[in-house]
N, C-alpha and C positions, 0 to 999 in steps of 0.2 A: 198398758199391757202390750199394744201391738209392737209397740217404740222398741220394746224390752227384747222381743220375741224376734224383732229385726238383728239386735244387734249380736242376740246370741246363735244365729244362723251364719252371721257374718265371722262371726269366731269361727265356727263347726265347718262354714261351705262359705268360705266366698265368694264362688261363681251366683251360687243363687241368692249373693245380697241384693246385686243391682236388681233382679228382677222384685222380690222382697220388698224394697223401700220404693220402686213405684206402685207398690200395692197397697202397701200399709197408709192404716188413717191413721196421722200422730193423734196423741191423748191433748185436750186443750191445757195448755200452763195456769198450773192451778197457785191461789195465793199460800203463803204459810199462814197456818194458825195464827188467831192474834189473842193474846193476854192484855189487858186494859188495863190501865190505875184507873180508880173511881174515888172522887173526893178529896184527892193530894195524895192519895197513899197504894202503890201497889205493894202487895209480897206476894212470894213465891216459893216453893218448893221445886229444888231442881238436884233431881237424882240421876249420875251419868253412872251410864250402866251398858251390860251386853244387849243388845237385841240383833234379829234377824234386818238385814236388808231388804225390805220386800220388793224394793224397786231395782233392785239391780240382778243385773245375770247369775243365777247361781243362788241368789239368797244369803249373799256372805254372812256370819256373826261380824257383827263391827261394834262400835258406841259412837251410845247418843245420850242427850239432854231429856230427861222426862221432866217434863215442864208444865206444874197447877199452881192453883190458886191456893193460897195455906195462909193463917192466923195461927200466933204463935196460941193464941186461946182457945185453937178446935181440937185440942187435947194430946193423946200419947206423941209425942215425936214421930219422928219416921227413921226406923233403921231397918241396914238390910237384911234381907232374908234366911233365915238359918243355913249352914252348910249343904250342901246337895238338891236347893231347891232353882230347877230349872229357870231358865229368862220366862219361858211361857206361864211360871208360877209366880213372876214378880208380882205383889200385891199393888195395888194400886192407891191414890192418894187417900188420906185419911178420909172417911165417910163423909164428913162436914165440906169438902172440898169439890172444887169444881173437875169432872172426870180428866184424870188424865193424859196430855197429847206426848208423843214423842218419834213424829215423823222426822228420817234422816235430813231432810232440807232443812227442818230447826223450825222452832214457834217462835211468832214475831213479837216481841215484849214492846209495850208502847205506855211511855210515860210522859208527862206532862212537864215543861220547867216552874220549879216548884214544890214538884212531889216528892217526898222520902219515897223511896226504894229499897225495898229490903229483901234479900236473899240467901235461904238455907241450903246448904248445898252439900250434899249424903254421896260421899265415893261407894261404891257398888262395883267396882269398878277390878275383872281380876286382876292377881298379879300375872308378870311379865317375865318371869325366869327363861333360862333360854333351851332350855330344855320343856318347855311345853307346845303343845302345837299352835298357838293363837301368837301371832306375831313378838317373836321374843326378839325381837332387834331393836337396839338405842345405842345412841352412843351418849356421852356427858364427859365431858372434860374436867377434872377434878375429883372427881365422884371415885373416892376408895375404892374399887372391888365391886361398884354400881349397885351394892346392897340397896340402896334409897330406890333404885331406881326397878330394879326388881317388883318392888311392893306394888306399884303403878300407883304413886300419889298424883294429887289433882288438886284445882282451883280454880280460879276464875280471875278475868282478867276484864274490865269493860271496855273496851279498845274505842278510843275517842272521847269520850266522856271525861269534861273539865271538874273532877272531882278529886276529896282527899285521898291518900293514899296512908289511912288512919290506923293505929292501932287500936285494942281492946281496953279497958279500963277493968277494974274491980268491980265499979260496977256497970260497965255496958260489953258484953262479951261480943260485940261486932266488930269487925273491920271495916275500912275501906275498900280502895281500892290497893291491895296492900299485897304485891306477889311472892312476897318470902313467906307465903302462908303456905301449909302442904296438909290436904286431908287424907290419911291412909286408912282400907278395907280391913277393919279388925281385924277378917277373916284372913286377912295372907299374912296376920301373927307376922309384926312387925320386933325386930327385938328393943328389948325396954329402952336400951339407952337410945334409941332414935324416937321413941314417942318422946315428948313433953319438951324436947329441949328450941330454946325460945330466944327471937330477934328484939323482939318487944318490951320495950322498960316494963309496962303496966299489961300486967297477964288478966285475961278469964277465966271465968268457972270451969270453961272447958279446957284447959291446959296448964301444965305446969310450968313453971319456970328452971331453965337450964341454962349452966356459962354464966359466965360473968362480963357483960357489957355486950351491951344490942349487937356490935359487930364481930362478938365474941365466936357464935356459932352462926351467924346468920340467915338461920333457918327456926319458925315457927311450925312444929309437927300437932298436929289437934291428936287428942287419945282417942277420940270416938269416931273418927271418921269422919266429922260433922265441921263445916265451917259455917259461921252467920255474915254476912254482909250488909252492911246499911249505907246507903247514897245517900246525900242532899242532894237534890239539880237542882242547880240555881233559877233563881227566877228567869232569868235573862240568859241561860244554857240554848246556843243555837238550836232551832229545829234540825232533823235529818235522819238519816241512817248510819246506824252505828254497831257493833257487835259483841259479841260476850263470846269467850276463846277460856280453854287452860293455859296458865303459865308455867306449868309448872319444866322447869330448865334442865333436857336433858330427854323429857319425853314431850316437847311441843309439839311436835313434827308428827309422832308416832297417833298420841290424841286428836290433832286436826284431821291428819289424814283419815283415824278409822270414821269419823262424824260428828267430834265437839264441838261446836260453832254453831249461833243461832243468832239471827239480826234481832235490833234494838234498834226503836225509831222515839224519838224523842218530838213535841209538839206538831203541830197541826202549818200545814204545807202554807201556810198565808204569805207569804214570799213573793209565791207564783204568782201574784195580785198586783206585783210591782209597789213604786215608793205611795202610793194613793191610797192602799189599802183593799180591801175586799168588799169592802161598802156596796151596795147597787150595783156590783158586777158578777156575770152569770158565772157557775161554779168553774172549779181548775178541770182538766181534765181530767181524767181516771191516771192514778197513780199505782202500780204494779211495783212490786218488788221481788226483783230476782238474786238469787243468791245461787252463786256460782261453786260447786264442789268435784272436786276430782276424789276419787280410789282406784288399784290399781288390785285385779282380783286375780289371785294364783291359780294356775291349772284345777289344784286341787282343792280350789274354792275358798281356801282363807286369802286374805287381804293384805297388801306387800305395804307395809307403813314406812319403809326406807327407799322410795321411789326411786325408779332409774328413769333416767329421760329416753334410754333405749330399748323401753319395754316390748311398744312395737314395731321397734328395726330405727332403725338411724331416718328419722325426717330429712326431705330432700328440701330446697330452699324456703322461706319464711313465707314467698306467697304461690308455690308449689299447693296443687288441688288439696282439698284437705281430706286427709285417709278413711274419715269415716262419721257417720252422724250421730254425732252422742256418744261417740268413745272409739276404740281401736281395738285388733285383735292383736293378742301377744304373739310376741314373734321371736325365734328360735329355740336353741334346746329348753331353755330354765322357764321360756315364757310363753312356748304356745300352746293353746287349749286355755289361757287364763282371756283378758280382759280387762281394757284401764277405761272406767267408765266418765264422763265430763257430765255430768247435770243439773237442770235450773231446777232449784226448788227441789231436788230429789228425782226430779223426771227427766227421763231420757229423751233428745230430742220432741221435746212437747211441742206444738203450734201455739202462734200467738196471734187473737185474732181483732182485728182495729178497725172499729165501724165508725169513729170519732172525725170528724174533716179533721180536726183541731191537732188531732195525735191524739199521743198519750205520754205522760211521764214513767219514764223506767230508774227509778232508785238499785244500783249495781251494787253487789259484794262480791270480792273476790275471797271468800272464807276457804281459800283452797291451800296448804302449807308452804307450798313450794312452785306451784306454778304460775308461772306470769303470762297470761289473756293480753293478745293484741285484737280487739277488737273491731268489726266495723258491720255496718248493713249493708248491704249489696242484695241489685236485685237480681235475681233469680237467672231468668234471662239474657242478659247481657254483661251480669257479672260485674254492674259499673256501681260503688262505690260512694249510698249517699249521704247525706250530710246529717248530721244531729246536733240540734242544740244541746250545749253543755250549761247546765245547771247550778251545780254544785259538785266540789272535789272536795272529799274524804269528812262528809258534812254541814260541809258551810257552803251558804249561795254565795254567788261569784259576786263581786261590784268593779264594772268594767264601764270608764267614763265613753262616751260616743268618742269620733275619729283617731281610735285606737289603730293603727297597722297593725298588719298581723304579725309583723317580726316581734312588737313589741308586747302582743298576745301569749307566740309563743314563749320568749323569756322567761315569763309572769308563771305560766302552767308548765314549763319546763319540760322534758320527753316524754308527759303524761298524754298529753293528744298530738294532733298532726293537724292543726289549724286549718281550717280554710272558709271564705266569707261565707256566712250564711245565705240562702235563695234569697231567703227577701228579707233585708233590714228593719222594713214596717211594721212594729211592732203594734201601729195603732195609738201608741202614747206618743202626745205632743208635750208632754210637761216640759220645762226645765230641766228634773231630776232624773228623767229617760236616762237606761242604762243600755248600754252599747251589748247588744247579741253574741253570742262566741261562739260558733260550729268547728266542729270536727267532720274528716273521713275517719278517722282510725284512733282508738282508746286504749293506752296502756295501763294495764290493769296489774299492776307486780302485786304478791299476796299484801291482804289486810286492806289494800287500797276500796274508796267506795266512789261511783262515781251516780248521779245524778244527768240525764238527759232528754231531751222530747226528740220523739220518734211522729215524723210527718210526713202524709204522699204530699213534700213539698212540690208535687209540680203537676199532683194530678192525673199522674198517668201511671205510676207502678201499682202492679195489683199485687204481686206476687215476691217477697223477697227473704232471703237469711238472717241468721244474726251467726256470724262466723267469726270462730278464733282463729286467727290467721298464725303460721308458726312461729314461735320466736326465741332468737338464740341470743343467749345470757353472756357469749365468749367463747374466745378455745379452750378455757380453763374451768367454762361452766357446763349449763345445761342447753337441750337443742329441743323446747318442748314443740310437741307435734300441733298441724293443725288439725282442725274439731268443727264440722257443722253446729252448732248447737240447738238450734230451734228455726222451724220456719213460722213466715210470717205475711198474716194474709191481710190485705188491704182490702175489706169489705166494700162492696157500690156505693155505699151512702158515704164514706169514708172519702169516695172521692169527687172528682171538681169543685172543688172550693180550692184556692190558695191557701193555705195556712199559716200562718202568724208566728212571727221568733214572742216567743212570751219572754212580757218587758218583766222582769225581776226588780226586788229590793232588798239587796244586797246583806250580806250578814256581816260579812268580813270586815266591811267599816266600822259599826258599831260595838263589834268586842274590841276594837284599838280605839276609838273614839273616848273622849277622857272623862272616866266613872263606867269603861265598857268591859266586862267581863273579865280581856287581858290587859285591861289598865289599871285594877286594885288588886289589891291579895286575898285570899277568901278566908276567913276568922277560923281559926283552928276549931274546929269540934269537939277536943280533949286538950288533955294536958300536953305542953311539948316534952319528948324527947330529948334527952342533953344526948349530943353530937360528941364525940372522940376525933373527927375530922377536925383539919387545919383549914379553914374556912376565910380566905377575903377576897372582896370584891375583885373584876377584872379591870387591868387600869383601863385608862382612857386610849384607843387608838389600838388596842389588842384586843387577840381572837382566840377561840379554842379552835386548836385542827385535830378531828379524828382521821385515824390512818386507818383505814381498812386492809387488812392482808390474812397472810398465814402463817403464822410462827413456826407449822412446821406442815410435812405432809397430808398428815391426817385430820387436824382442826382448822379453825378460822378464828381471827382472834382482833381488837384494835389496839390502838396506840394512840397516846395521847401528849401533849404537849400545846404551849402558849405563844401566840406569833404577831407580829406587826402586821396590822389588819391592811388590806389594800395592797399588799406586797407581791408581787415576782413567787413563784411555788417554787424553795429549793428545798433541797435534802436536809435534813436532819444530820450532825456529827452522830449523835446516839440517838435512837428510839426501841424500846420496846414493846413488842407487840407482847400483847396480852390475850389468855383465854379467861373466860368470866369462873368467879369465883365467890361465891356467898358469903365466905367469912372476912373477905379483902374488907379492907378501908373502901368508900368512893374512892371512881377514880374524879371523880368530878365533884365540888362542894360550889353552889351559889349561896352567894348572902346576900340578903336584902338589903335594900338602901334604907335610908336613916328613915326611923318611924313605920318600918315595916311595908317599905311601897317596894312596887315591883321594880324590878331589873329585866333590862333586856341586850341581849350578849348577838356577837357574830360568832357566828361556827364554820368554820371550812370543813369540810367534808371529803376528804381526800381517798380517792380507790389506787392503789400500787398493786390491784389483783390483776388475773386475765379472765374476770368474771365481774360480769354484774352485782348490784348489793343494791339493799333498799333499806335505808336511814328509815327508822320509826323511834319517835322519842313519845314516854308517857306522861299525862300529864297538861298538856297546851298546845301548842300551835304554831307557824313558823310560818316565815314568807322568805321566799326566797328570789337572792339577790343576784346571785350570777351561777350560772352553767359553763363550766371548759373543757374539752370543746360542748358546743352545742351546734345543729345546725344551721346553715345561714350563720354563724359568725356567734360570737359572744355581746349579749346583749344587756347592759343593766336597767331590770326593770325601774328606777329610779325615774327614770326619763318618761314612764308611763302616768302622769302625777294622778293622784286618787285614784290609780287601781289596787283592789284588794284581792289577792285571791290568801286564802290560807290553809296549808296541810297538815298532817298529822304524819304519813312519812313521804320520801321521795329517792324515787331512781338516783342510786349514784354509778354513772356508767362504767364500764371496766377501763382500765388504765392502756397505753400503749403496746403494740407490737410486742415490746421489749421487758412487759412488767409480769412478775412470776409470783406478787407476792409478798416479795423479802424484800426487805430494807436495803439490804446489800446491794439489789437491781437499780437501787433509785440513788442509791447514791454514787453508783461507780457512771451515771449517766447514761445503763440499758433501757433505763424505764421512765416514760413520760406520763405521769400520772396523769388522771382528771381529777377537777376540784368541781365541787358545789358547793355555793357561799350561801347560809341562811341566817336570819336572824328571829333569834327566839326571846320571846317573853315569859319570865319564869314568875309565879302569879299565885301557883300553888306548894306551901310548903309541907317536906317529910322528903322523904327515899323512895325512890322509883326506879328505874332504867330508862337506856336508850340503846337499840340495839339491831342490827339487820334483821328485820321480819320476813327474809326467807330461813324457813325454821329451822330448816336443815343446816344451814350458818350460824342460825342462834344457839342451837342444839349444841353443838360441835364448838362455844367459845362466845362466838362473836356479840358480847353483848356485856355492858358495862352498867355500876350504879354508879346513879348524882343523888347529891343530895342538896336540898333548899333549906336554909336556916335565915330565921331570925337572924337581926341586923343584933342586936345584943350579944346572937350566939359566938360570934367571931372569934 
């Protein structure tokens, strides 16, 4: 409360903030709710809906996740509320159910590898016409007259999670992880021919079938509002943090922004135990999970879901003081009296307090749409900049062999950290299988990224320090997000004189490439396949797919695609076509599997011709990445680091040169010197997915393409 009461003073009176925040006691950072599986099995009821903000300045209406315990045998379903009954009138989960949570930081779902996963998920959710007062701004590319978009359909996405991306059967009305799904609010009387019509060979109960051929209409509409989900996680599914998001294309941006996003942690942190295990060793340390969310809240107290990065005035350089703790006041005609608030867990500038000599583990989400977190700790005082063990990126724990240089560190994690040696290498493990430690100053967090690290008074002597978002700019062509206090952070007495330990790890990333490892077989379909309309074969030997990232015109973001002689010199294309995404298209991309249904694994170039940053997320597996151009310090091929494994889910593709706008026309008349990022992917799961920039406001606007994975037969 105090946090809150600071910031909204700082809006009203700036003069009286500085005196304000030496006054105020922050609120301690408190954890999200956690929902459990018990016995191999969770489900859940997860209703996104309007609620009050209570935590933020003003009390905006936004959405969120309500998120309980539900069996599909604890009787009536759950739909929503008749017309004109207020958010403070929503009913709550059915009586047989666990009470229901739906704080804006999101409830932590935690599942077991092994467990089925199952989730019902009830749009509640109003429409979006642009004539109402509650955020009627989207854009979608393709989208007729944005009728679809109006309605404010929704879904679910499990961002990381090595799962199908399934359709429904006759008889099992569930999906996967399957984003051409779209649940619409009865209640905003969707017109008929947009209910029922359907992507999916094999329909359920709950929907009809419409078009003729899965890529006919490309869109699954449910009639009731209602979608079901069911997960295998595999036995051997990495531990971590992971997230559940809407995908739905055209409103991702406007949905994350108001508050959809809730972390997903999957198995039990045994890791941290290193390759020995956890046997007779005393426990890990305390593991926190913060979950990073911005909103940006209008003078007049609604919520601006089409964010400007200029909301509170134009930020002055990246490591210029940062404007304000826990958020900023809006600044000039359109923005001042509003408020863009930054919070862990929902809370404004909270404290975070560490009595541990050892640290503590901080599992990172950056669940925020569009903004990219440079992170670092610094202490208080002298403002100097200290070091964290880096753990795990985007889920998976690192496997980093001992007398790694740091050049060949950074390569490997590529512009996600800013390397530098750890205080003390001692990890305490003498094995053989000791893995080499990897610290950071500074963590780039682009949206969707999750990062993993231990926080330690490696030296004994800080008592008192931040956890600061330092500023960072996207381009001349992008965004210039501001910096942000986020949380202080106090070093309790008992916390200190001890050195503390880089905790020796056992690695995850080797083992799903390891052969019979997760990304070294395919996972046995769960239904019937799908017949494909796609022209589907293998990539030959010694070629690459190169995405082109740009903008086909001024107002979207769009890629391009094309097949290249791997290891090559980056020239121009004669033709390329950028493309904005489109649900009825063909893939642009078909993998086929090799003979007998074994995996395939492809190079990708990754090419930016924008003057903006992008951030490649593909669904479905995992990727390591082989070269950065430029990168600093020189271009590096992780090759030369032999048995390092780091593995991501997306990554930074930096903006292209001086000279690049974008358009094809720049790169080929020789204005424009792109960058390239080389990665190689293992494709392991097959159906239809995407791959596409996970700054949403990019994805929203085009930039976002399907692949599809078929049978070696389907060819």
């Amino acid at each position: 409360m105090i946090g809150r009461l600071v910031l909204q003073a700082c809006t009203l009176l700036p003069v009286a903030c500085v005196l304000l925040r030496e006054a105020a006691a922050a609120e301690s950072l408190a954890e999200p709710p956690v929902i459990a599986s018990s016995k191999g099995a969770l489900e859940v009821l997860v209703v996104a809906r309007e609620q009050r903000l209570v935590g933020l300045p003003g009390q905006p209406v936004g959405w969120v996740y309500e998120v309980c315990r539900y069996r599909s045998s604890d009787g009536p379903r759950r739909r929503c509320p008749a017309p004109g009954v207020t958010a403070e009138q929503l009913s709550t989960c059915p009586t047989a159910a666990d009470p229901a949570v739906s704080p804006y930081g999101g409830v932590r779902l935690q599942v077991e590898p092994g467990d089925t996963f199952r989730v019902r998920l009830v749009n509640c959710l109003p429409g979006v016409a642009r004539d109402r007062p509650f955020a009627g701004e989207f854009k979608h590319e393709g989208e007729d007259g944005e009728t679809l978009l109006q309605l404010n359909p929704t879904n679910l996405h499990t961002h990381g999670l090595l799962v199908e991306p399934r359709c429904p059967t006759p008889e099992d009305d569930t999906y996967g992880d399957w984003v051409f799904v779209l649940a619409i609010d009865p209640r905003n009387r969707p017109p008929p021919e947009l209910v029922g019509r359907h992507a999916c060979q094999a329909t359920g109960a709950g929907a009809e079938r419409a078009g003729h051929g899965h890529h006919s209409v490309g869109l699954d509409v449910t009639n009731d509002g209602v979608v079901n989900y069911r997960y295998r996680i595999p036995r051997d599914h990495p531990a971590g943090l992971y997230w559940i998001h809407p995908h739905a294309h055209g409103l991702a941006l406007n949905q994350v922004a108001a508050g959809l996003a809730t972390p997903l942690t999957i198995g039990r942190a045994d890791y941290l135990c290193g390759p020995a295990g956890c046997a007779g060793r005393p426990g890990s340390p305390r593991i926190r999970h913060l979950v990073l969310k911005d909103t940006q809240i209008m003078p007049g107290g609604r919520l601006k879901l089409q964010e400007e990065w200029t909301f509170c005035g134009k930020p002055g350089p990246g490591d210029s003081p940062p404007i304000g703790q826990g958020g900023c006041p809006g600044s000039g005609p359109l923005y001042q009296g509003g408020t863009w608030a930054f919070t862990l867990n929902g809370q404004l500038h909270p404290e975070i307090s560490i009595t541990d000599p050892r640290g503590e583990v901080w599992r990172i989400l950056n669940a925020s749409a569009n903004v990219t977190y440079w992170l670092a700790v610094q202490e208080e005082e002298s403002g100097a900049e200290l070091p964290v063990q880096v753990l795990s990126v985007d889920g998976v724990s690192l496997d980093i062999p001992p007398g790694s240089t740091l050049a060949e560190l950074q390569a490997k994690i590529g512009t996600k950290i800013r390397a530098v040696r750890c205080p003390t290498g001692d990890s305490g493990e003498k094995s053989s299988s000791a893995r080499q430690p990897v610290c950071a100053e500074r963590i780039l967090m682009m949206p969707s990224s999750r990062v993993e690290i231990a926080v330690a008074p490696w030296a004994g002597e800080s008592r008192r320090a931040v956890l600061r978002n330092h500023g960072f700019d996207t381009g001349p062509d992008g965004d210039r997000w501001p910096g942000v206090e986020l949380a202080t952070i106090r070093f309790q007495e008992q916390a200190l004189g001890a050195t503390a330990r880089a905790i020796q790890l056992r690695g995850q990333s080797s083992s799903l490439l390891e052969p019979g490892g997760l990304l070294r077989r395919t996972l046995p379909p769960a239904g019937p396949e799908r017949p494909t309309t796609a022209r589907c074969q293998q990539l030959p030997a010694g070629r690459a797919r190169q995405i082109v990232f740009g903008t086909p015109s001024e107002h979207n973001h769009g890629l391009g695609y094309r097949e290249v002689q791997a290891d090559q010199p980056l020239t121009p294309p004669d033709e390329l076509k950028l493309s904005t995404f489109d649900h009825a298209a063909e893939p642009t991309v078909c993998v086929s599997l090799a003979a007998g249904d074994r995996p395939v694994s492809e190079v990708w170039e990754l090419v930016n011709i924008a003057g903006e940053d992008h951030n490649f997320h593909v669904h479905q597996t995992r990727f390591e990445l082989l070269r950065a151009e430029p990168l600093a310090g020189g271009a590096v091929t992780p090759e030369r680091l032999e048995g390092a494994r780091v593995l991501h889910d997306n990554v930074p593709v930096p903006r292209g040169g001086p000279g690049c706008d974008g358009t094809v026309a720049a790169w080929r008349r020789g204005a424009c010197v792109p960058s390239r990022v080389v990665v190689r992917i293992p494709f392991t799961i097959r159906g239809d997915f995407v791959y596409h920039c996970h700054i949403l406001g990019h994805e929203d606007s085009g930039m976002m393409a399907k692949i599809s994975v078929v049978p070696a037969r389907a060819r």
